[in-house]
N, C-alpha and C positions, 0 to 999 in steps of 0.2 A: 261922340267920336273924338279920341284925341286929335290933337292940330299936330300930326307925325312932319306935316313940311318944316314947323319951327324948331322943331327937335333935331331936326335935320342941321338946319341951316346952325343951330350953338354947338354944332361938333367941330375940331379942328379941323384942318382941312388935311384933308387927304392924299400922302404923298407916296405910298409905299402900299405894301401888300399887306402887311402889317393893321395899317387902320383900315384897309377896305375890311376884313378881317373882323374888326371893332364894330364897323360901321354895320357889319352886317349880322351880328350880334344887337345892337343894337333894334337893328331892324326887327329881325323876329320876335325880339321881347314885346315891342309896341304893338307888331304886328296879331300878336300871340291877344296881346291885352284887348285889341280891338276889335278881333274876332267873336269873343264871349262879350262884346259889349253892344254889341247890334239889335236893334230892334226887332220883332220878327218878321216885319212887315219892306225886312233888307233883303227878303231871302227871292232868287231866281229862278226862272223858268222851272217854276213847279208842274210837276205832274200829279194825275187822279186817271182813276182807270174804274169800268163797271164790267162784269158781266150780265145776261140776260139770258135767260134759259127758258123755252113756252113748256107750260105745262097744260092743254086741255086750251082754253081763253084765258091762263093765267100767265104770266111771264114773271119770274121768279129774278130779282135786280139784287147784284153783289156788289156793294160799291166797295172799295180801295180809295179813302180821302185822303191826299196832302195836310196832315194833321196840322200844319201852321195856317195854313190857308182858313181853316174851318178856328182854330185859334181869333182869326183875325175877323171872320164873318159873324161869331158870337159876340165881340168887342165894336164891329161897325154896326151888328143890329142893334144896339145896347142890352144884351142880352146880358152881358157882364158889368159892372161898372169899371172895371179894370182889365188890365190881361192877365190871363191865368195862364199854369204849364198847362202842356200836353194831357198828361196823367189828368188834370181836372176835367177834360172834356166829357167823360161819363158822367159827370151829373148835369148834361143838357141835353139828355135824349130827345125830347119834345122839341127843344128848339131845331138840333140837327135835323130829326122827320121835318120838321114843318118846312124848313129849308130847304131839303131835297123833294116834296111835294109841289112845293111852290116853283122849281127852277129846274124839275125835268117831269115833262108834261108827257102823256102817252094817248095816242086817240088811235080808234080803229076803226076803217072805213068815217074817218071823218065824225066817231062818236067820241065821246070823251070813256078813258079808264077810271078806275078809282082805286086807289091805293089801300092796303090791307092795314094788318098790326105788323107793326117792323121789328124785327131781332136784331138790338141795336148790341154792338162787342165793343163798341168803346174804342179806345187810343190801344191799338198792337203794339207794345214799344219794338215787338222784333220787326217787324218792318216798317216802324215809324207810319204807320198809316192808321185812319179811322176807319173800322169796319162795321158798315149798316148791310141788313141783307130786308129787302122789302118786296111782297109779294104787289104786282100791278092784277088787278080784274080786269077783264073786257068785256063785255057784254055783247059780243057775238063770235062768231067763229073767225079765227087770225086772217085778216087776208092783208090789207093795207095799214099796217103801221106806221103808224109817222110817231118819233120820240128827238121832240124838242128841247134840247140842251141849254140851258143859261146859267149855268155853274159858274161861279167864280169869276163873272166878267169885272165884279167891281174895281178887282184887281190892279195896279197900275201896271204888272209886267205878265206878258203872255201868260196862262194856264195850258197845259197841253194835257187835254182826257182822251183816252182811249177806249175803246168799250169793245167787246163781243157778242156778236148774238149767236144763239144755237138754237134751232129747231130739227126735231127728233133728229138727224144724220146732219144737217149742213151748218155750216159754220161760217158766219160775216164778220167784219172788221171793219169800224168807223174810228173816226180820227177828230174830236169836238176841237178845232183850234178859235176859240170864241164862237159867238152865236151859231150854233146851227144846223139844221134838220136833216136826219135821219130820216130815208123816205124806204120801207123795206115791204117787196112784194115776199108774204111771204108763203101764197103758194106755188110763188114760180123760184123758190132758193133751189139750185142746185144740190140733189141729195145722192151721194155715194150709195155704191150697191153694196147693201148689209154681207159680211160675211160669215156664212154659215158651214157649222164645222158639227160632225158626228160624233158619237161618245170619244171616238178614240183620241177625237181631235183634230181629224183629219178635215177636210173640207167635204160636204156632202153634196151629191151628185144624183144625176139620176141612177136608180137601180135597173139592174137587167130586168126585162117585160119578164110575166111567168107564162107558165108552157099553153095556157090557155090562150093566152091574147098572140103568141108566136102563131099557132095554128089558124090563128086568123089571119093573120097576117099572110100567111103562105097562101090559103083559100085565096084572097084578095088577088094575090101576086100571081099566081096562074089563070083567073081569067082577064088578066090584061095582057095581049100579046107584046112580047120582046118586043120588039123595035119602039112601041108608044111607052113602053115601061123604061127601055132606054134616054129615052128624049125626057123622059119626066123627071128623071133621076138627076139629068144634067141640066136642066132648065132649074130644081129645085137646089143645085150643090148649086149651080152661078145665082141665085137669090140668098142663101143662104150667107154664102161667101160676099155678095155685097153688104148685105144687113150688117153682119156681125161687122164689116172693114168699117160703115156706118157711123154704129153705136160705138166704137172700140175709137171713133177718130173723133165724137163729138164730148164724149169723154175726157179723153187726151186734153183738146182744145179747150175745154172747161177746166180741167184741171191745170192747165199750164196756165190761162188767164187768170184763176186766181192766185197761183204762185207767184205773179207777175206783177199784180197791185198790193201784195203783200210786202215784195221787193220795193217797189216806190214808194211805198207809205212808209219804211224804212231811209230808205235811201234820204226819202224826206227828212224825216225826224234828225237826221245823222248832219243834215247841210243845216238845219235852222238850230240845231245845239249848238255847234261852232260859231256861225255868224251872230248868233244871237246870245253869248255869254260872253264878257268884258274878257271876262279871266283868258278865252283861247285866242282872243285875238291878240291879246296884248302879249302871250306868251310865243308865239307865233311870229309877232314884230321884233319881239325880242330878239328871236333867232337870228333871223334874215337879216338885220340889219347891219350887221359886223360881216356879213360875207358877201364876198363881191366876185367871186367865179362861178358858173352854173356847174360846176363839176363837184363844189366844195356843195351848193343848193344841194344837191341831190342826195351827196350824201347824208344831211343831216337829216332831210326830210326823210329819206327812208330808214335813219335812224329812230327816227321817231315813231313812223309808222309801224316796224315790225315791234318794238316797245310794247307801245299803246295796244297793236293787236295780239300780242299775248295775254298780257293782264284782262283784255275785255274779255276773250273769250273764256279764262280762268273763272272770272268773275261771273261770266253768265250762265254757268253752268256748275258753280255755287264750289266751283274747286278751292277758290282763294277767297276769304269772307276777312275784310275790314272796316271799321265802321268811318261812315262821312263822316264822322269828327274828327277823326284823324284825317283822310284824305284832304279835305278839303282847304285846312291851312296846310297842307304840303302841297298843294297844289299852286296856294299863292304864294309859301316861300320859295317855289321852282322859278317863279315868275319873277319875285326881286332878285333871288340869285344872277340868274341868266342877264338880267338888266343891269345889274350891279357888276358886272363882274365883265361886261361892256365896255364899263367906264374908265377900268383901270387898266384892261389888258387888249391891246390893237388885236391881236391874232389867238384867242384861247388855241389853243394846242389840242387841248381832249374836248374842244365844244361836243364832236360827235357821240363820246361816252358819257358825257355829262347829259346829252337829248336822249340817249338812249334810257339813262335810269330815270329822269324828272317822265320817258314818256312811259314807263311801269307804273309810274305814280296816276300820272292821266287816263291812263286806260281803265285803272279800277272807279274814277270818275265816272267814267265813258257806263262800265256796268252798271252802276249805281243808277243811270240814268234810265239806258236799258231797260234795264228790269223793273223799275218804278211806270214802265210804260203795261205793265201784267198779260206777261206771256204764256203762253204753253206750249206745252213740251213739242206739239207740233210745230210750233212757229219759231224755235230757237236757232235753228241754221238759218233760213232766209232772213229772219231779225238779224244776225249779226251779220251777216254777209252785207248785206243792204245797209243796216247803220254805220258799219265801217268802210263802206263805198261813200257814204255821204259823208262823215267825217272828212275824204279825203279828198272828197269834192268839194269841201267848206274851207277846206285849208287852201287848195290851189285858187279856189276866189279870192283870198286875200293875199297870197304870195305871187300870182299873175300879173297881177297890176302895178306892185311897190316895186319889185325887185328890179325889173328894167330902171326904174326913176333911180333906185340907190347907184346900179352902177356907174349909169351915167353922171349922174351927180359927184358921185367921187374919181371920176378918169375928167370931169372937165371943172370941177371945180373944190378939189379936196380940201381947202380950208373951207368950204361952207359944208361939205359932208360933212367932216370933223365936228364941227358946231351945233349940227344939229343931231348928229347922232348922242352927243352930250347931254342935248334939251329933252330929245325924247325919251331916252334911257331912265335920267335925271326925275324928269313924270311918273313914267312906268315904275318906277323904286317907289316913288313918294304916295 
């Protein structure tokens, strides 16, 4: 890693718009050079994702790997003597199975599974992921699964895996944030009522009785006298009418509970992405720290916010496609800009248009993040509803707390605001 604070420090000093200008030029170059010079093992809050599909006692595993992570796992088991690109990771099939055997375990009712012949695809560059698909055996009929996750814990900074399961109609969603057990009843999953439709398409119903079973029916219906066929009629509509209010409300109530932890398991991912990557809190500090009215606060943040939520949702629904190599140094020259640019000017004038484009830039981040979490098509509205609830819950964590401290700091003692908005800015650049 270049030493960018002594490169810093041999510039002239800076008196005008002009060198900030220079300066910030300067920046990007270094900045630029230091990106492509990082090790892989610099890279954050990776994500990995599975699905699992039961077939019969078999459950059929798609994994979706963080291709640098499994980079780094080949190089710490010394399966490599060196590091290799991405692209190299096909010729370590045997190593990757052995790895994913060893580090997600599957038992039913407390017996152990055993894992098949795996269909390994190697490095996807289109979606930068490693795709293994591995069939699990069990040896008795599904009832109690437990699938113990220890993926990627070697890791120094979080992995976040998400995995789906499906059996014949129902569909669960677990969340692996480091160690931990998957416990799935699975003949009590909640299973949706199949829908059935006739040639034409239509949905099928019962048909009209034929004139056989009518005539019985009539027999039947005249030797029961009126008034007990009355009673029977409306004892049998108020049961009916309960049943069906029932079924239709326990329904409902199943379906709204799992809409509901599909929302906070979002909601989650969206508050530990913020708080847990340098790059948004420091872009984030950046903001706030130059404004000292809550009327001016609001506006930038909801410059931001409506930004950032257009591009996510662009993003997540594959409207706007740009690769993290490019986002990702735009995302940290938003960051020196906005710190830089602190330094030189008390009051930016366009701060709010200038939060608005850096947050277009952030929001196709935001996707990228998303969607490395492996969605489907069912779960795309409350994914992003939820992820970007959490986003906006992760930002007011860190703008709740500061912003009272800056104001007051600069109405009782503006030479030491001044000072240190200089110090921290001056960091945040460097």
């Amino acid at each position: 890693m270049l030493q960018f604070s002594k490169i810093l420090k041999s510039l002239p000093v800076v008196k005008n718009f002009q060198s900030f200008s220079l300066l910030l030029v300067w920046s990007a170059f270094y900045l630029s050079i230091n990106l492509f010079t990082f090790n892989a093992s610099a890279h954050t809050e990776a994500r990995s994702s599975f699905s699992a599909r039961t077939d019969g006692t078999t459950i059929n595993f798609d994994y979706r790997l963080n291709a640098i992570s499994i980079v780094e796992m080949l190089k710490r088991e010394n399966v490599t003597p060196h590091e290799i690109s991405k692209s190299q990771i096909n010729n370590y099939k045997d190593a990757v199975d052995k790895y994913l055997s060893e580090n997600v375990t599957v038992t039913n009712n407390d017996r152990a599974c055993t894992y098949g012949k795996s269909n390994f695809t190697g490095y996807a560059k289109a979606i930068d992921k490693v795709v293994v698909k591995i069939p699990v055996i069990c040896p008795d009929e599904l009832d109690e699964l437990k699938i113990d996750c220890s993926l990627f814990l070697e890791e120094e900074t979080a992995h976040g895996i998400t995995s789906t399961f499906y059996h014949i109609r129902a569909k669960e969603q677990y969340v692996f944030w480091g160690h931990k057990l998957a416990v799935i009843n699975v003949k009590k999953l909640f299973q949706p009522e199949e829908r059935k439709y006739n040639s034409s398409g239509q949905y099928r119903g019962a048909g009209r009785p034929d004139k056989e079973t009518l005539d019985k029916m009539k027999a039947v219906s005249l030797r029961i006298q009126e008034e007990n066929r009355k009673l029977n009629e409306q004892k049998a509509q108020n049961s009916a009418s309960a049943s069906t209010s029932a079924n239709d409300k326990s329904e409902t109530t199943e379906q709204a509970e799992k809409l509901e932890n599909a929302l906070l398991t979002y909601i989650k991912q969206g508050i530990v992405h913020i708080l847990g990557g340098l790059d948004h809190v420091l872009f984030v500090l950046s903001l706030v720290i130059i404004i000292l009215t809550w009327k001016r606060l609001a506006l930038i943040l909801t410059s931001f916010t409506v930004a950032h939520s257009i591009t996510l949702a662009l993003g997540v629904f594959n409207l706007v496609k740009v690769s993290p190599y490019i986002v990702e140094p735009l995302v940290a020259l938003s960051i020196l800009f906005v710190a830089v640019e602190n330094i030189f000017k008390k009051d930016p004038k366009s701060r709010a248009l200038v939060t608005f484009g850096f947050g277009l830039i952030h929001g196709l981040g935001f996707s990228a993040v998303l969607q490395n979490l492996g969605l489907d098509t069912g779960d795309m509205i409350p994914a992003l509803f939820g992820f970007n609830i959490g986003v906006e819950i992760g930002q007011l964590l860190i703008v709740a707390p500061i912003f009272p401290v800056i104001i007051w700091i600069n109405k009782n003692r503006h030479d030491s605001y001044e000072k240190l908005k200089l110090i921290i800015c001056s960091l945040i650049a460097i």
